[in-house]
N, C-alpha and C positions, 0 to 999 in steps of 0.2 A: 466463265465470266465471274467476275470478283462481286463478292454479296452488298448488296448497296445500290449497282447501277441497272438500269433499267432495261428492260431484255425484251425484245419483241416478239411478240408470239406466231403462230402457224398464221396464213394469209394466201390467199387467192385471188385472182381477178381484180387485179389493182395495177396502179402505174405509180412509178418514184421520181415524180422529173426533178431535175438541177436546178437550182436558182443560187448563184453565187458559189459555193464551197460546202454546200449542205443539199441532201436530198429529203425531201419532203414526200411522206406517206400518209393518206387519210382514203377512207374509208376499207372496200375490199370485202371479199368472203372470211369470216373468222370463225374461230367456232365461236365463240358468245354474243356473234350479232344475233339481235333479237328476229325471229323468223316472224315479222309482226310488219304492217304499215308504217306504225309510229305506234311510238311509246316514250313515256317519262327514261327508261333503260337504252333505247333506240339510241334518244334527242342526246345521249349522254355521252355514250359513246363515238357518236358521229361529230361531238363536237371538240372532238379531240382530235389533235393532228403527231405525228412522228416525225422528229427529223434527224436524221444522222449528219452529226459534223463531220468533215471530213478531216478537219484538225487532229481531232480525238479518236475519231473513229466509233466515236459510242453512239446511239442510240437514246433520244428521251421526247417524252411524252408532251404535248402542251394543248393547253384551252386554248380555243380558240373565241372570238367575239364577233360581232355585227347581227347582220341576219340569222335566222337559222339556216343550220348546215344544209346540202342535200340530202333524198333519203333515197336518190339513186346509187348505190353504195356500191352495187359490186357491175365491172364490165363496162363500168363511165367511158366515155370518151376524155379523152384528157391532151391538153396544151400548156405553153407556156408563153409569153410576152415581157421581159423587163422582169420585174419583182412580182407578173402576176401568173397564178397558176388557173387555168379557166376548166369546166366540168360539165358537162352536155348528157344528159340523159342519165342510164345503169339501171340496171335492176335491181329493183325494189328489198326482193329477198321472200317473197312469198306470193302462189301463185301465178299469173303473166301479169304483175303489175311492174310497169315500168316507163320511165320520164324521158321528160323532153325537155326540162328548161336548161336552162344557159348559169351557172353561177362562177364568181370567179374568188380567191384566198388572196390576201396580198401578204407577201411571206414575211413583210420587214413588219407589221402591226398585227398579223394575224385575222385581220378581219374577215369576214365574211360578206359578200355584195351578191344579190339576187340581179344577174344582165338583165335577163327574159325570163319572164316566168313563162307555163306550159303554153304552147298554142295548139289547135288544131290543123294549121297548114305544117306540121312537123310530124312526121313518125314520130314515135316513143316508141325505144328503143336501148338494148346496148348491143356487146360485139363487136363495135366497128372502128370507128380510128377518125382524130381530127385535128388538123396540123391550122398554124398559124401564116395566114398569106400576105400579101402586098401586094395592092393593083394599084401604080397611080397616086403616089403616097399614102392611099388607103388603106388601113388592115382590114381582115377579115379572119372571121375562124371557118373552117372548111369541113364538113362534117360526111362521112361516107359510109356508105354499107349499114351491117349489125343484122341482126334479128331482136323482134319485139314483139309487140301486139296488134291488134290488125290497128290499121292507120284509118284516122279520119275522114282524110283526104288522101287519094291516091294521084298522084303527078303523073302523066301521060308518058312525059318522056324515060321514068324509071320501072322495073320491074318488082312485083313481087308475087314471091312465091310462098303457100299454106304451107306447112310443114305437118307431119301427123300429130303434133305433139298440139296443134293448132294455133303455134306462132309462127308470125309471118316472117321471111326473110327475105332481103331487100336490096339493090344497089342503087338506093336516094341518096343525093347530095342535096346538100344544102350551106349556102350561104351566109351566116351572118357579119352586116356591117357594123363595126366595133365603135362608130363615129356616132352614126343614126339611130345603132339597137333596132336595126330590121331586119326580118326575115328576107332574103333573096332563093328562088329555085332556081338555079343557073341551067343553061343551056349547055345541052354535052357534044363535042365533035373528036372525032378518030373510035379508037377501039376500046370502046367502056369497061370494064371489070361487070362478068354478070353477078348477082346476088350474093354477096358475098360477106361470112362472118368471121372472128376469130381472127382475121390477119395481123399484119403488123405494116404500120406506113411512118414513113418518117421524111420531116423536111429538108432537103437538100442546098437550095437558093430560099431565097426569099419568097418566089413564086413558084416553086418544085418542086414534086416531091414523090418519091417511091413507094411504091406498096408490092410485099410479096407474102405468098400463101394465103392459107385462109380455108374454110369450108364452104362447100359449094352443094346446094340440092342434086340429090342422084336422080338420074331420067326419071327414077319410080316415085321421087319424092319424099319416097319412106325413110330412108337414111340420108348419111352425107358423103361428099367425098372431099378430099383433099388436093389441092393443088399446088404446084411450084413455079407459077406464074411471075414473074416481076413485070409491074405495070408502071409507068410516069404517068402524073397527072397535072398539068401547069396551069394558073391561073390567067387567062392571055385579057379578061377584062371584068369589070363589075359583074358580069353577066355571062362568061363562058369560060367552060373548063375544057383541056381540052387533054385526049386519053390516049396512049399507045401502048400497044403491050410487045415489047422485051424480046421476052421468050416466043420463038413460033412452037408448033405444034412439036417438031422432034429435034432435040440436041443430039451431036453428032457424040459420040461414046471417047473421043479425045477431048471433049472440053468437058471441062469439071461443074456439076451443076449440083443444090443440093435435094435431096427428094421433097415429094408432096411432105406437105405440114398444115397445122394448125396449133393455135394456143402455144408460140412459138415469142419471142422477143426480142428485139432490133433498138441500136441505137446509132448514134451518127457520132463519127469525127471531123468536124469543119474544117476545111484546109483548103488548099488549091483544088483541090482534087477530092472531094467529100466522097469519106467513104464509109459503110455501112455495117457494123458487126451484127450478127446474129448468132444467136444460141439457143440450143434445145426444140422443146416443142412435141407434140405428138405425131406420129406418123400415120400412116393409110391403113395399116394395119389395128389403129389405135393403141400403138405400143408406144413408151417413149423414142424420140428419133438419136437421142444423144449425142452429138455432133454439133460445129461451132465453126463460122465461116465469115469469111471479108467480103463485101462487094465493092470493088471500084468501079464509080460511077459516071467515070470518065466514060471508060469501056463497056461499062458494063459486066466485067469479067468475075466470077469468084474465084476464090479461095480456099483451101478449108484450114483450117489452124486448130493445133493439139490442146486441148483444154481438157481436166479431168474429168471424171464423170463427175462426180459430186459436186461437180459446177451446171456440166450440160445436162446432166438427169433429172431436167423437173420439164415441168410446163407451168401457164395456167400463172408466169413469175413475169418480175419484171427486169429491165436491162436498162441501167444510165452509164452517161462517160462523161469523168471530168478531165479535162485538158490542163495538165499541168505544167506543159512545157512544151514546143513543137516536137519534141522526140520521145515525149510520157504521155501518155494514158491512163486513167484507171479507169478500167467495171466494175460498176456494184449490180449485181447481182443480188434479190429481194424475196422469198419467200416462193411460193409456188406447188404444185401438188408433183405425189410420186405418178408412177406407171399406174393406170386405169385398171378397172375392175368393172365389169360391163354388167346391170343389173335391169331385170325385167321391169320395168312402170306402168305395165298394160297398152292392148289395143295392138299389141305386136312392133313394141317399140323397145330399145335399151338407150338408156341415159348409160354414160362413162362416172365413176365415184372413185377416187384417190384418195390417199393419206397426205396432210401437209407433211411439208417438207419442215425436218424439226432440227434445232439446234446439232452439231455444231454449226450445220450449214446453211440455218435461215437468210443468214446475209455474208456474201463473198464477197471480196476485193480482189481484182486482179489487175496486175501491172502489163500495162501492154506497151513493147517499145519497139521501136525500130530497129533489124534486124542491123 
């Protein structure tokens, strides 16, 4: 990269959504986040946003204004609406603290807007995934799964499970109306997603939307395992979600399916027929899974498609698609850790620790076109 322009460093646990012709990065694991609650260094950092034009292809930094930032910074949930990009929870960055409010960036002013601040009819939480709905001419943001802290309030109709690490993990949804700025617990019907963190979900319709992978508590509790689930979740009203999973228990060894994952990255191309790229991810083994797949969501069928490793070889990254023409595609592909290194933390536990992914291949572009 030529000396002058502005180069983005290693980064984890973050999301880059699209707004117009530019991808927008803020917060995430770095190394120079402050491992602190808050701080003068924190507030300073987190109030700065990335965004890559796609024009130029570069990469540059900007202040942001309004509220202050959030200091859920790494594992947010993340959305978009119009010019707004919306932030639900993350973690904190030291020990189990971790948030629950609602903030939203408007990308053409940069500002900052505080939705909802914390409550305690919400987990806090990150891990989990939250798309942008429609019931009725009403939006809504739709918030699912994660792992956190133990919750204030526990919802009857959601599960959660202690982890030994002694955070909880969960598969609560929740609500919020974008009209009123109120909390809703929705009512769930069909075949819910059990507890689950790390996935990837993405909207399909308006009211739609896919989720696949993810970690799940093993019977013992003490570990995790990995799944290759694809679940729909549709919003059918103000007050009920409703669930079906996909996958049954056994794919038949002719149809192409891709293995258990986690910390894995999905993005969507709108069309007649919405279909779903994924790439990378960790596998069951906790090794990288490397490999890069379509879902047509007509069918439901995958795919898999050739992509280099130094594209597919991360997790823990993130996956946008800009639409530049019904027969072009591009992925940008954002940052993410290498292959795991499995390290004792006490109590008979191992947390996974990786290397960021470092220049040249912090940020990929790739052309995706019709064959």
């Amino acid at each position: 990269m030529s000396k002058g322009i502005y180069q983005l460093g290693g980064i984890s646990g973050h999301s880059a959504p699209v707004v117009g012709e530019s991808v927008f990065l803020w917060g995430g694991d770095r190394p120079d986040l402050p491992v602190v609650h808050d701080s003068p260094q924190k507030k300073k950092l987190l109030s700065t946003i990335d965004r890559l034009e796609f024009g130029t292809g570069h990469w540059s930094s900007n202040v942001t204004r309004g509220t202050s930032p959030p200091l859920g910074a790494i594992e947010y949930f993340c959305t978009t609406r119009n010019n707004e990009i919306f932030f639900f929870g993350g973690y904190c960055g030291h020990d189990d603290c971790f948030h629950n409010d609602v903030n939203s960036f408007n990308s053409l002013t940069y500002e900052w807007s505080n939705i909802i601040s914390t409550s305690d009819a919400v987990m806090k939480r990150g891990e989990g995934g939250m798309v942008c709905m429609e019931s009725m001419g009403t939006e809504y943001l739709f918030m699912i799964g994660g792992t956190g802290s133990t919750p204030t309030t526990y919802q009857s109709q959601y599960q959660y499970i202690q982890l030994v690490t002694g955070r909880i993990r969960t598969n609560e949804q929740n609500l919020l109306n974008l009209s009123t700025r109120q909390w809703i617990i929705p009512t769930i019907s069909g075949q819910c997603c059990p507890p689950t963190s790390n996935f990837a979900i993405q909207k399909i319709t308006n009211n739609k939307a896919v989720m696949f992978g993810g970690g799940v508590p093993s019977d013992d509790g003490r570990s995790d395992r990995s799944v290759n689930t694809v679940y729909t979740c549709q919003l059918e009203s103000d007050t009920t979600i409703h669930w079906e999973s996909v996958k049954g228990p056994v794919v038949p060894a002719s149809v192409q399916w891709p293995v258990e994952r986690r910390f894995h990255a999905i993005t969507s191309i709108i069309s007649d027929s919405p279909t779903l790229v994924m790439i990378g991810g960790e596998g069951e083994d906790g090794q990288l899974v490397n490999d890069s797949w379509l879902l047509n969501t007509s069918q439901y069928q995958w795919s898999k498609i050739v992509l280099p490793e130094s594209v597919t070889g991360r997790r823990t990254h993130s996956l946008s698609s800009i639409m530049m023409n019904p027969d072009c595609v591009w992925l940008v592909v954002v940052g993410g850790r290498e292959a795991d290194e499995w390290k004792d933390v006490g109590r008979g536990y191992a947390e996974p620790f990786g290397d960021y992914i470092t220049d040249p291949n912090i940020t990929i572009l790739i052309e995706l076109g019709k064959n």
